[in-house]
FIZA-758667 format. One line per 10 residues: number of its first residue (from 1); for each residue x, y, z of C-alpha. Coordinates in steps of 0.001 Angstrom, whole numbers, plus 500000, padded with zeros to 6 digits. Last residue first. Example, Ala and Ser with C-alpha at 12.3 -4.5 7.8 and 13.67 -1.06 7.14 Angstrom:
<recs>
2) 513670 498940 507140 | 512300 495500 507800 .
</recs>
This chain:
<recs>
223) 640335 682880 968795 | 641911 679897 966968 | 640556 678690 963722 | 637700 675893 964271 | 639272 672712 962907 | 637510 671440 960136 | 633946 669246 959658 | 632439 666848 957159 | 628955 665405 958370 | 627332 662254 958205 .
213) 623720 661502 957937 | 623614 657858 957775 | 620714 655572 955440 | 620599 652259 956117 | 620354 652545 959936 | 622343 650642 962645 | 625458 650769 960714 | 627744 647548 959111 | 625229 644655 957960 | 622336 647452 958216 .
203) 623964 648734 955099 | 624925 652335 953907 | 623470 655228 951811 | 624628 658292 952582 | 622724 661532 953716 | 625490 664439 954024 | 626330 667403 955829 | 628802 670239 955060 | 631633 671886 956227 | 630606 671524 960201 .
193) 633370 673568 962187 | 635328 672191 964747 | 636758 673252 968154 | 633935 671048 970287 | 632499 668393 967843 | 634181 665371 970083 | 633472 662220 967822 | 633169 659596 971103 | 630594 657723 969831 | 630357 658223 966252 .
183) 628062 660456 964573 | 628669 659966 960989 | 632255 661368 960738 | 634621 663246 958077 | 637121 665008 959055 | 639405 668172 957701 | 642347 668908 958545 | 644389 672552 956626 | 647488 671817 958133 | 649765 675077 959628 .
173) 651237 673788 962337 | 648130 674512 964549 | 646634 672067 962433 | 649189 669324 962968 | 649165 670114 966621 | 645180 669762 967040 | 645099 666790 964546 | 647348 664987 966387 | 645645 665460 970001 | 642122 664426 967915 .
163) 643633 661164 966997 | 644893 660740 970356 | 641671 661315 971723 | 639837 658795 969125 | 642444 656407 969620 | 641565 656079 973340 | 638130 656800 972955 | 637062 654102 969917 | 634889 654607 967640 | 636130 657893 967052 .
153) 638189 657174 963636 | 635781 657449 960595 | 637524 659762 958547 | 640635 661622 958143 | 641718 664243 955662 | 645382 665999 956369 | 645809 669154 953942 | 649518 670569 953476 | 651832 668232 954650 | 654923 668645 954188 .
143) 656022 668970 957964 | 654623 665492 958280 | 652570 665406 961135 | 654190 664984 964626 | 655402 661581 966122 | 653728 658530 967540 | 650603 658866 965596 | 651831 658478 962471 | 651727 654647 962741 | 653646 653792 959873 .
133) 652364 651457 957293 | 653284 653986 954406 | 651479 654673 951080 | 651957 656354 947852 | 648764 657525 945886 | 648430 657830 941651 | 645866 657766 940015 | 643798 655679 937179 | 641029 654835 939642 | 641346 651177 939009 .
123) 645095 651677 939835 | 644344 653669 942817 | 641885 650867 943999 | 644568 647832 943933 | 647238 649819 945380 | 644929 650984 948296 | 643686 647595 949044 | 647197 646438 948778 | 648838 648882 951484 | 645238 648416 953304 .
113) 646327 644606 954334 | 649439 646213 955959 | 646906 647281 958632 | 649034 649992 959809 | 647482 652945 957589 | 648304 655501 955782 | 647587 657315 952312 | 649915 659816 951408 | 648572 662090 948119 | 651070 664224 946213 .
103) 650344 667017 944163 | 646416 666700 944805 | 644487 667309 941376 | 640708 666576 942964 | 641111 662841 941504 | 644214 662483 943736 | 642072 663593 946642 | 639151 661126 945989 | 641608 658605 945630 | 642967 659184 949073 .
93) 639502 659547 950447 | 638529 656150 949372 | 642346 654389 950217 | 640284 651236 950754 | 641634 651844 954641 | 643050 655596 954892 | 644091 655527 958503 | 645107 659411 957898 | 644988 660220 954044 | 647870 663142 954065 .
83) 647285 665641 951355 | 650637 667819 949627 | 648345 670525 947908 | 647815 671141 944353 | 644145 671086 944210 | 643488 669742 947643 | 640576 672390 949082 | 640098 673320 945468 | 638674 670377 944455 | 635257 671125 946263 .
73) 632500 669005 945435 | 635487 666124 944740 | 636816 666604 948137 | 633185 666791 949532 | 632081 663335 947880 | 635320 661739 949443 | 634698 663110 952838 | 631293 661861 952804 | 632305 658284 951221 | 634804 657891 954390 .
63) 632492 659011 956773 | 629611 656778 955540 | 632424 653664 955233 | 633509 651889 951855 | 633790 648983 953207 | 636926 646095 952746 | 639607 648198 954120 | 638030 647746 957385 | 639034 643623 957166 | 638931 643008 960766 .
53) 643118 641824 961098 | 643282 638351 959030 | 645310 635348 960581 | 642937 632838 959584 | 641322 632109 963391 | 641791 635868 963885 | 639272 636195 960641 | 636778 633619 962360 | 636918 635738 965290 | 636040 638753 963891 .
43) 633174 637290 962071 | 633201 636045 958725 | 630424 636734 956315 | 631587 640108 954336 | 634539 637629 953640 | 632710 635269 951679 | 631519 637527 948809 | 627987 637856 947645 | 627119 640230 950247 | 630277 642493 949515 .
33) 633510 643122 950116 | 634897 645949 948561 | 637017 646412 945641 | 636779 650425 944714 | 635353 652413 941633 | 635123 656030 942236 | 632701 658695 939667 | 629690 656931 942229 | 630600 658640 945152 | 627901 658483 947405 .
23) 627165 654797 946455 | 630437 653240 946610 | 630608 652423 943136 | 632024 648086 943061 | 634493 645954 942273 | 633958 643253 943761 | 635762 641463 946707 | 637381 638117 948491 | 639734 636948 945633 | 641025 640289 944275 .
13) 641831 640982 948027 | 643389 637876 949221 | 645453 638040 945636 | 647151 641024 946721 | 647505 640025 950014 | 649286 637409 948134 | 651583 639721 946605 | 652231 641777 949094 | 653743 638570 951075 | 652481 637058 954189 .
3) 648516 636251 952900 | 647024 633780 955883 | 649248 633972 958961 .
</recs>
């Protein structure tokens, strides 16, 4: 396995990206791979080969940077709030929350690659964001939590129903969720509301277009 210890993950990271302004949110600075670094390069099965899960921390995704941008349009929605990040990967939306005046941001994710990602872009952010690698999926929401913000999960149907199935019960718990997606696959847009809509810049390498319109939704209140 390449990088075992937090601190060498650490290293991985610092070694293998820039630090760059996602383009939509320009007032955020994260490491991200890009086309002058070698991991932007490797295929999936070259990282397996290495030991390296696909590196989704590395990109600063469209419905990632669209949630971001409307978190810092409208601070209010986490402005002193207990916010959940929900498979946060570079920790974008996290930051983006923290920035807004969150009282406590939780990013997660299971890639344990993202713990130092996340680490690494807080501190260049100047805030604050705690972390776990559990899989929050196989229990209820936090009862803490305030605001959940997720992004960029229905590529997949399986997780993207389950997903969904969380965000239901955590919402009908009394979580404010919000979601930010650029049309993928299997984004169901029954029992949300669109929030806004947004035309962000992205690369070919990663998206079929350059340019994604990607929307920020919440759940619909109950009739």
């Amino acid at each position: 396995m390449i990088a075992p210890t937090p601190e060498a993950r650490r290293a991985f990271i610092r070694e293998n990206t820039t630090a760059e302004r996602p383009p939509h949110t320009p007032e955020l600075v994260l490491h991200l791979a890009s086309e002058i670094t070698p991991i932007w390069r490797l295929t999936e099965e070259a990282l397996s080969e290495i030991g390296l899960p696909p590196p989704f921390w590395a990109f600063a995704w469209a419905g990632g940077q669209a949630l971001a941008r409307y978190v810092l349009d409208n601070p209010s929605v986490v402005a002193g709030k207990a916010t959940i990040d929900f498979a946060s990967g570079s920790g974008i939306v996290a930051i983006a929350a923290a920035k807004a005046g969150a009282a406590r941001v939780l990013a997660a994710d299971i890639d344990v690659f993202c713990e130092a990602a996340v680490e690494i872009n807080a501190s260049a952010n100047g805030v604050a964001v705690e972390f776990t690698g559990e899989n929050l999926l196989e229990g209820p929401a936090p009862a803490w939590a305030e605001v959940i913000l997720v992004a960029d999960v229905c590529y997949e149907k399986p997780l993207a129903e389950q997903v969904m199935t969380w965000l239901a019960a955590a919402g009908a718990a009394g979580a404010q969720v919000l979601i930010g997606d650029p049309g993928r696959s299997y984004f169901p847009r029954q029992g949300l509301t669109k929030l806004a809509e947004y035309e962000v810049l992205t690369t070919r390498e990663l998206e079929d277009v350059a340019v994604k319109r990607t929307a920020v939704w919440t759940l619909s209140p109950a009739p």
